[in-house]
C-alpha beads as a LAMMPS data file, in Angstrom:
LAMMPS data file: protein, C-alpha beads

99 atoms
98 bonds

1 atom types
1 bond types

-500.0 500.0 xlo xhi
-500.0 500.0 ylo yhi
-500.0 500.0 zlo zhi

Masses

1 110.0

Atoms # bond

1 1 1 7.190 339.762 395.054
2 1 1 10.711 338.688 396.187
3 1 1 13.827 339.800 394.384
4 1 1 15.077 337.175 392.361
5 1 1 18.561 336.621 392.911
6 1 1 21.128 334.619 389.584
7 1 1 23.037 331.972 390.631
8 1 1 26.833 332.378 390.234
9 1 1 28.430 331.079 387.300
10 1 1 30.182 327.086 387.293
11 1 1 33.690 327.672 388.206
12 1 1 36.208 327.726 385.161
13 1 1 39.121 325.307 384.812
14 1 1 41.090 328.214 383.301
15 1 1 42.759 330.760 385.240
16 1 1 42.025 334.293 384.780
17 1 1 44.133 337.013 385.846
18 1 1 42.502 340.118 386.901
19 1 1 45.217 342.191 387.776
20 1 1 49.456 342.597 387.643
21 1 1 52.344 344.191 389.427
22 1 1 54.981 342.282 386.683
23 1 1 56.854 343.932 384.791
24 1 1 56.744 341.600 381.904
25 1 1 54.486 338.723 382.158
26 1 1 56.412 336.559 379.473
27 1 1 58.351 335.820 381.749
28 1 1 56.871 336.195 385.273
29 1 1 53.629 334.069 384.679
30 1 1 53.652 330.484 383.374
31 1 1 53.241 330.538 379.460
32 1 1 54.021 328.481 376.437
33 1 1 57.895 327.619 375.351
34 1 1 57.365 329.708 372.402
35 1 1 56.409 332.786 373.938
36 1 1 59.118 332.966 376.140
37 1 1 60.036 336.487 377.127
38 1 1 63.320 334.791 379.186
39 1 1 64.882 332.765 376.564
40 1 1 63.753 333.673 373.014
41 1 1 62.514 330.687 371.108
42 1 1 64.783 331.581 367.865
43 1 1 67.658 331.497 370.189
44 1 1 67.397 327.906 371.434
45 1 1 64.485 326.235 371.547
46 1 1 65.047 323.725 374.112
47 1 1 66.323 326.229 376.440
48 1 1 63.561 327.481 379.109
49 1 1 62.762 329.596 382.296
50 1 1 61.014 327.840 385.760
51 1 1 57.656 329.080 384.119
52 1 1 57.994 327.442 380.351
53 1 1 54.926 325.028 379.759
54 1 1 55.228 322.554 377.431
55 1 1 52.951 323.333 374.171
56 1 1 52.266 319.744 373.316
57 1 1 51.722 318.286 377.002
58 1 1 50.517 321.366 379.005
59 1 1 53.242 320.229 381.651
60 1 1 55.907 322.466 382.941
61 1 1 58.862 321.829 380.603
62 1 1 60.654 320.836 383.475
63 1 1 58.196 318.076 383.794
64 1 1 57.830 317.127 379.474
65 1 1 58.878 313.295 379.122
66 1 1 59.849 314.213 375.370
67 1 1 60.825 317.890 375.983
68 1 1 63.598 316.626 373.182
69 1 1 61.077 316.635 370.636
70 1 1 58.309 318.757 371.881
71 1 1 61.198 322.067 372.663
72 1 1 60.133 322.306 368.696
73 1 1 56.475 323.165 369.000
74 1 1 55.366 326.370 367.798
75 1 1 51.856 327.116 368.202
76 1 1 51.680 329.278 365.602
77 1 1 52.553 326.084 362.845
78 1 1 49.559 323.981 362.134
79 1 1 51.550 320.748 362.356
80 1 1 52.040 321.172 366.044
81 1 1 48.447 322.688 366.534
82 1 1 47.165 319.537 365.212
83 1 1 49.851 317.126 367.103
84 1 1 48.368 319.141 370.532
85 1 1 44.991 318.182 369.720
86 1 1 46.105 314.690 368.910
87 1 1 48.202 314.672 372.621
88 1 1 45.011 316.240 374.266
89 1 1 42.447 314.307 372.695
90 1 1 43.866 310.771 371.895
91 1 1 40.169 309.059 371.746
92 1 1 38.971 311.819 369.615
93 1 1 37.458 311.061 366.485
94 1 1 38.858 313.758 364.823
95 1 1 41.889 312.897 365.004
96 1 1 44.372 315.419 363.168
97 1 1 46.446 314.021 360.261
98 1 1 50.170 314.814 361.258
99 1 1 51.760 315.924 357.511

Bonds

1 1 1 2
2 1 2 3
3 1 3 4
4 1 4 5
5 1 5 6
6 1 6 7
7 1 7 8
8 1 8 9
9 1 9 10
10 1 10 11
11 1 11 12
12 1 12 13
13 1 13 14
14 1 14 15
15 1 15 16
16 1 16 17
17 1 17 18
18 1 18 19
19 1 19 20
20 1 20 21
21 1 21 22
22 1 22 23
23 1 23 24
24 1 24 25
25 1 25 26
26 1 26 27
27 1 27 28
28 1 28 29
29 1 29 30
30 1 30 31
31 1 31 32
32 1 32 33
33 1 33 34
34 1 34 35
35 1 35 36
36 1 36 37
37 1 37 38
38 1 38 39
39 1 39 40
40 1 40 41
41 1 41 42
42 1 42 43
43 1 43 44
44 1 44 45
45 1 45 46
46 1 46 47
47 1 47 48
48 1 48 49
49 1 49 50
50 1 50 51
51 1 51 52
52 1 52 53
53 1 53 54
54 1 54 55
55 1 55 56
56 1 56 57
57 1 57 58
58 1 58 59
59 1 59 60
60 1 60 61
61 1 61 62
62 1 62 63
63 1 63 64
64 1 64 65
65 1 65 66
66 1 66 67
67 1 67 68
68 1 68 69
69 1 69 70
70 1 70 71
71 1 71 72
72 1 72 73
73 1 73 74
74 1 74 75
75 1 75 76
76 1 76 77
77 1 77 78
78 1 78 79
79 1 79 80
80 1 80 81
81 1 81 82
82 1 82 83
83 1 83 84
84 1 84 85
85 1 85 86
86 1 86 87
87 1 87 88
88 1 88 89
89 1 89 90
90 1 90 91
91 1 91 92
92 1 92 93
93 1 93 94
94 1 94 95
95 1 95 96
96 1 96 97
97 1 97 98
98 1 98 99
């Protein structure tokens, strides 16, 4: 009988980095605000390096419309976990209750 050969898997929206030369990648890849390696988020939050993302918008900060507001967003908090999923999923119908 013929070898049976799998199909490759659907290509993933995420990126996946398989290997590094950085040094530290804090600060060398993109990440989120509040895991900057560049400018400490207990420093200043609304300070950022060229490869800060915006938590709430997924945006570079450089791009964030209400980078103001959103330079506050800790993922680690619950209230901005559920004001992401309110930003990402607007239709939803489980919507997050902002306290």
């Amino acid at each position: 009988s013929a070898p049976t050969t799998s199909a490759p898997p659907p290509p993933s929206p995420e990126i996946e980095i398989l290997s590094s030369k950085a040094v530290n990648p804090l600060s060398e890849f993109p990440h989120m605000r509040d895991q900057c390696a560049t400018f400490p988020f207990s420093d200043v939050p609304v300070s950022f390096c060229k490869n800060c993302y915006c938590y709430l918008c997924d945006v570079k900060v450089s791009e964030c419309k209400d980078w103001e507001k959103h330079c506050k967003a800790d993922s680690k908090k619950v209230e901005w976990q559920k004001a992401r999923h309110n930003i990402k999923h607007p239709n939803s119908p489980l919507q997050q209750p902002e306290d």
